[in-house]
N, C-alpha and C positions, 0 to 999 in steps of 0.2 A: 740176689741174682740180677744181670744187667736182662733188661727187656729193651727191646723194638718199638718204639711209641709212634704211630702214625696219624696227627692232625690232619684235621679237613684246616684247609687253606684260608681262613676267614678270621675275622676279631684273634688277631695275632697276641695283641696284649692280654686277652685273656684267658689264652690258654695251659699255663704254667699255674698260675694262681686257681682257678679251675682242680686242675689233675691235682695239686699241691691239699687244698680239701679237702676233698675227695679223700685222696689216700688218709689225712689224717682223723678223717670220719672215720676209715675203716681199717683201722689200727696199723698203719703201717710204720707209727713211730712208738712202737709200745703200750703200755697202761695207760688208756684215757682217764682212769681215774682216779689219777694222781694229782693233788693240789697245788702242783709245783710248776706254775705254767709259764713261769719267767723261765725259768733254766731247763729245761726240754730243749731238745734238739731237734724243732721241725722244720727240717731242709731237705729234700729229695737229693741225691746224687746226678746229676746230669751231664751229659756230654755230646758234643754233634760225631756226626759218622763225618769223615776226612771228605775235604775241600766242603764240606757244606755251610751253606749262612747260617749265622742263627736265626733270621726267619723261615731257614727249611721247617716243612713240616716232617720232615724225619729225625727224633734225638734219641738217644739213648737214655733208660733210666735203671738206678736201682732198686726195684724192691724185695722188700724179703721174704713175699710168700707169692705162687701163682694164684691162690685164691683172692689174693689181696688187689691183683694185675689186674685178674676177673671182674671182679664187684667195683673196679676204678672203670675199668673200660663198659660195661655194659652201663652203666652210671651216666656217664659223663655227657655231655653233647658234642664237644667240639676235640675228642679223640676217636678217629675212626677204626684204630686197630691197634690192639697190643698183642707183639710176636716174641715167642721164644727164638731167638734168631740159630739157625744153623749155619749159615754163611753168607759171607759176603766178598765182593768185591769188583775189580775194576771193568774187568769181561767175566764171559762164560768160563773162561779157563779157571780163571783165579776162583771164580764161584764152588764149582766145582767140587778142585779142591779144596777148599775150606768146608763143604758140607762134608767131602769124607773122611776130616779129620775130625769132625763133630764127635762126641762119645759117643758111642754106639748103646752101651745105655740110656741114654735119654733118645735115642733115635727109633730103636725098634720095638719099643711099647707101641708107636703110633703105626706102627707098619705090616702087625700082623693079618692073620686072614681071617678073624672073625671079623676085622674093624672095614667099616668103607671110609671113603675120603674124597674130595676135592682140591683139586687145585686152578686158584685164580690167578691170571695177569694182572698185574697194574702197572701204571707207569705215571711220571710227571714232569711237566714240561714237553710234553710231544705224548700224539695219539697212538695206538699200533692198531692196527687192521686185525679180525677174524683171524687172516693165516700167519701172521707174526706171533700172535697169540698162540696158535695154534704148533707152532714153530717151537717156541721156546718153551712148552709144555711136554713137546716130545723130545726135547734136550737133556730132562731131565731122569732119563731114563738108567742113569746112574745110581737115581733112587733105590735102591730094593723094594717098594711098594709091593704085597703081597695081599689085600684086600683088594674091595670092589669099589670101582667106581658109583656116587652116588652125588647127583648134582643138585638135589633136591633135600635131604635133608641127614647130610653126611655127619659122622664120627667127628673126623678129625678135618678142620679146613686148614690149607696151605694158602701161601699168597709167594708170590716171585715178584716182587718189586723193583720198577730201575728209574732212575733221571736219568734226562737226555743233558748229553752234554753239549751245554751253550752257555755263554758265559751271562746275556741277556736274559736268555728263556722268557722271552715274549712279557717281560715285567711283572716275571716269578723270582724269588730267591736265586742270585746265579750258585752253578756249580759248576765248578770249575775240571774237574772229571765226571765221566758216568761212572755211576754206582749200580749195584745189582743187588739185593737183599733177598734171602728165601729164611721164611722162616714159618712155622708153625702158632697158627690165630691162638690167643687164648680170650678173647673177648673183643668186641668192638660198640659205638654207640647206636643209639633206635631213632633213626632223624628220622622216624617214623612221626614222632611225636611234635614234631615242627608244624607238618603242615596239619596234624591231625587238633591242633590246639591253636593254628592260626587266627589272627584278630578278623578276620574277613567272615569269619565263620562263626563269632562270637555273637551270643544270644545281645549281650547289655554291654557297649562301650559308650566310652567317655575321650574327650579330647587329651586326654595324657595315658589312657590305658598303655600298658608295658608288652612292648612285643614278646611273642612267644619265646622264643632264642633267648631274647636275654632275661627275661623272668626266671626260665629254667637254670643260665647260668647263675641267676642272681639265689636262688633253692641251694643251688650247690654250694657256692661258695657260703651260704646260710649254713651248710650240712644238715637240712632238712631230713628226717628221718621219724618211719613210725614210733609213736612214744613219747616226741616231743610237741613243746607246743610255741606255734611262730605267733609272732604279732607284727600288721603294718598299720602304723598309726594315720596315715597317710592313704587310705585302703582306697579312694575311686570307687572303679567298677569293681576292685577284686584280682584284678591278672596276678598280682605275682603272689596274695594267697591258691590262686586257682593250683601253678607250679610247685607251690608248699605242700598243699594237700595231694597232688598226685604223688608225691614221694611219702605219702605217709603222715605226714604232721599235720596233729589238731592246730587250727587254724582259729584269730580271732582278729578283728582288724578295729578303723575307726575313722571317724571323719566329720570334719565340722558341719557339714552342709549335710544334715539331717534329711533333705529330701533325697538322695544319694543313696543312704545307708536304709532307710524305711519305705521309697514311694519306686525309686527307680524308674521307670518309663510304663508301669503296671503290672499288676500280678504276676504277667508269665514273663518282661521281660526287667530285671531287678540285679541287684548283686548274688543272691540265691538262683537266679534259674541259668546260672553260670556255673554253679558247682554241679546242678541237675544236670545240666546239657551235656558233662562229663562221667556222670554217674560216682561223682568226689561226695566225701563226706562233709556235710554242710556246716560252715566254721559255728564254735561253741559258740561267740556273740559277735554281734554288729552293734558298735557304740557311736552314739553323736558326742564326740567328744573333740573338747580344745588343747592341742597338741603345747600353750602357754598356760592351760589349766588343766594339767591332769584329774580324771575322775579318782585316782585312788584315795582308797582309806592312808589315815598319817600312817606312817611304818610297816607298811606293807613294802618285802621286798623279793627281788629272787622267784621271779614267776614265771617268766620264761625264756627257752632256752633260745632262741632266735630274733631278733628284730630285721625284717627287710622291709626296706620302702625306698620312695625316690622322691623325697622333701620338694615342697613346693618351690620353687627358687628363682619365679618372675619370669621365666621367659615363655613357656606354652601356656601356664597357669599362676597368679599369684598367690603367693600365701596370705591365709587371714586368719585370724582371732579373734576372741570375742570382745565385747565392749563395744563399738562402735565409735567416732572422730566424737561426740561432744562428751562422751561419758567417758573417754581415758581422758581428757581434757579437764574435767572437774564439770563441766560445763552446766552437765543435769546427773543428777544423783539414782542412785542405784537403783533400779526398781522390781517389783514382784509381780510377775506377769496374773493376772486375774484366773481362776480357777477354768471360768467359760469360755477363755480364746488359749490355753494349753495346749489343745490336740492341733492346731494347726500355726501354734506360733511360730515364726523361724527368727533364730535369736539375732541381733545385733551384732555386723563384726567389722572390723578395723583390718586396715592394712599390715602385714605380718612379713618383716623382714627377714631376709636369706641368715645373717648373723644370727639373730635374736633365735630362729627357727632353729637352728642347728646346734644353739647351746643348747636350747631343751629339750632338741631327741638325744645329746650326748648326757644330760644328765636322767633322763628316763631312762636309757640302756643301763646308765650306773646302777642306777636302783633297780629297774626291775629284771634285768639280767641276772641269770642266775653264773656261779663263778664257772669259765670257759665258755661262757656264750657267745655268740656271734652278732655283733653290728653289721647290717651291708646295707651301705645309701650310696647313690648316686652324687656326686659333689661338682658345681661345674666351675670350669676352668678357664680364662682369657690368656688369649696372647697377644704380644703386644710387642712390636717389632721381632719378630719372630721367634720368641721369649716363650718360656714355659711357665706360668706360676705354680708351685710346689709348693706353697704352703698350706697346707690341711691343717682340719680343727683336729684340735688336740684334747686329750681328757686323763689324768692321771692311773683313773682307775684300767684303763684302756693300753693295749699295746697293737700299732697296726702291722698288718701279718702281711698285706696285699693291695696291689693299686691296678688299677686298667683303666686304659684311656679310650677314648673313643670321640674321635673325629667328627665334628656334627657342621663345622663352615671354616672359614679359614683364619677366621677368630673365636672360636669357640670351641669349646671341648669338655665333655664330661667326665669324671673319673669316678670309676666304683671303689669304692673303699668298702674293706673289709675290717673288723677290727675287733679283737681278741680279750673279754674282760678276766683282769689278770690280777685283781685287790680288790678289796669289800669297800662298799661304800660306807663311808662315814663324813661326815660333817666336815672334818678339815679336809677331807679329800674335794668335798663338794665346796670349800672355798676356793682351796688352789684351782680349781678347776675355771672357778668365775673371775680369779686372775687371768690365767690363759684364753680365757673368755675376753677380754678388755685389750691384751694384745694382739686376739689376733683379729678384734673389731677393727684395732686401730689400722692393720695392713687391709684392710679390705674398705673402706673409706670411701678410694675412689669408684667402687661399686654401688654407692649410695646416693652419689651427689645428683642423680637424677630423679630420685625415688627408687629406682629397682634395677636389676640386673637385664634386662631389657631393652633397655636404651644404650644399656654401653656393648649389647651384643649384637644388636643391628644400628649401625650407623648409618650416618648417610652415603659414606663410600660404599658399602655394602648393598644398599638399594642401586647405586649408580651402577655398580659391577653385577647386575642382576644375581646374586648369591640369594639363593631360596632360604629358607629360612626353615630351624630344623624341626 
């Protein structure tokens, strides 16, 4: 059935890729547990409603159950409402008629007189007044509505939707007619959860914790859900297991800098009194671990069903590893730290390149992903004469399902990658991979020649044109 999808107006790129999860978390393309994840068809049906851009946030989708519409819309962040739509059109007239051609089966379950109801304005592109509101509510009195009004916590909610027609719209998506939409909520999102999970408000941050918004986007498009269990290897303070865990998933993360994961800022203020401060179930483990030297046991594989993190990649934070400049050097030879300075040793680490870094989360997700898992990193982007680069790390065992950009200066830009494990790891898989690995070191080059990603993302033009820095 086609539903009514109505975006809040914000991270435009990510809202497709978003609902597209979502629904395939919750069965909307069949049996998840089928092994067949190359040849699946997971594509949503979409289309715009006449004269609209595609960055209106009103599109058309189809899914195939309203329970499905439900669990996508109350889910989601960046979907404010899914409507079974009863009509539409150019004015009131044309509206009208299209509601009273609607079937009257699906119309009058919602309209009897045990049931109460609501109905909201909205509008975009232009505000309406109380009595505009108030106006086109008594318009619709073609309805048969036979229950009670209840504003507070009604049966069935309705919404009357319209664009103004302008072709500008104050540097919104134009539309080039006004539109009118009525149709019947079947769900909407909780931006409750935005300001209630803000970083402002956060027990224990760090200079790269993950905003609330997109961590939760970053859960989603993970398909975070009770039962499974996420890992960020890259874990900070926690933000985007905090997102993990509020949707249900055991949570376990990791992080080189051992005072981070064990001292935090003291007792009450640590990566633990973050899941407190929420009343989340506190992740299975916090590992000091080096993301170039995995802890695992040999062949251990298939553990869990999620990886999210946002890779160190030089520009708010560098990445490191362990060894330190004279000991990957040959320089001084390996040593066994004394039994009596363990509890407060912090180990030796070395500078830890954006390449070198992203093979090894791609071959960690091979391995310890289990088969359908979810990768979701952050990857960042230059442009360069007004240029896009488009080339992502690639991995055999990996198929990518999803990309969203996001705008951080006028050279720079991050993209979240999502990506879908779709073949078992094995050994010649983990070759070709280190093939692909050495291609696509060599197009990334000129991101090196200064030491890090950093330098070639604030230049000195950039300081000149006072461009902040992100």
């Amino acid at each position: 059935m086609w539903y009514l999808c109505v975006f809040y107006h914000r991270l435009l790129d990510y809202r497709k890729p978003e609902f597209e999860s979502l629904a395939d978390l919750f069965g909307a393309f069949g049996d998840k547990r089928s092994s067949d994840f190359n040849t699946q068809d997971k594509v949503l049906q979409w289309r715009l409603p006449k004269h609209h851009h595609p960055d209106s946030p009103f599109h058309f989708v189809h899914l195939p159950y309203e329970d499905v519409a439900r669990k996508i819309a109350n889910r989601s962040i960046l979907v404010k409402g899914i409507y079974e739509l009863w009509g539409e059109g150019n004015d009131f007239e044309e509206l009208e008629e299209a509601v009273k051609s609607y079937p009257d089966e699906r119309k009058l379950p919602y309209l009897e007189y045990e049931s109460t109801f609501k109905i909201t304005v909205d509008s975009f592109g232009k505000v309406l007044s109380l009595q505009e509101q108030n106006e086109r509510i008594q318009g619709l009195s073609y309805i048969p509505f036979k229950g009670r009004v209840n504003l507070k916590n009604p049966d069935h909610n309705f919404w009357l939707m319209e664009t103004d027609e302008n072709e500008t719209n104050n540097g919104l998506p134009p539309v080039v007619k006004r539109r009118i939409f009525f149709g019947r909520e079947i769900g909407g999102a909780d931006r409750k959860l935005i300001p209630m999970y803000q970083l402002k408000t956060r027990n224990y941050l760090g200079p790269t914790a993950m905003d609330a918004e997109m961590a939760f986007l970053m859960a989603n498009q993970a398909q975070a859900a009770p039962g499974k269990l996420v890992y960020d290897p890259f874990v900070g303070t926690g933000s985007i297991l905090v997102s993990a865990a509020h949707f249900g998933a055991m949570t376990m993360g990791a992080d080189i800098d051992i005072r981070v994961v064990r001292d935090g800022r003291g007792p009450d203020c640590n990566v633990w009194s973050n899941f407190k401060q929420y009343g989340l179930p506190m992740p299975i483990g916090l590992l000091r671990a080096d993301n170039n030297l995995p802890p695992w046991r040999p062949g251990l594989k298939e553990v869990f069903d999620g990886i999210i993190c946002d890779p160190p990649y030089g520009v708010r934070a560098g990445g490191r590893k362990s060894g330190g400049r004279k000991l990957l050097k040959g320089i001084v030879s390996p040593y066994t730290v004394p039994d009596d300075k363990r509890a407060d040793h912090i180990p030796s680490t070395a500078a830890y390149t954006l390449v070198e870094c992203v093979h090894d989360l791609l071959d960690l997700a091979a391995r310890m992903l289990v088969m359908g898992g979810r990768l979701v990193f952050f990857y960042p982007v230059l442009r360069e004469d007004g240029s896009v680069e488009t080339h992502f790390p690639e991995h055999p065992c990996f198929k990518l399902v999803a990309t969203s950009e996001q705008m951080l200066s006028s050279r720079y830009s991050r993209v979240l990658l999502t990506m879908v494990k779709t073949s078992l790891y094995t050994e010649e898989l983990a070759l070709a991979a280190r093939i692909k690995h050495l291609e696509f070191r060599e197009n990334h080059l000129k991101w090196l020649e200064n030491g890090n990603l950093h330098s070639s993302v604030f230049s000195p033009a950039d300081a000149e044109s006072g461009d902040s820095k992100p």
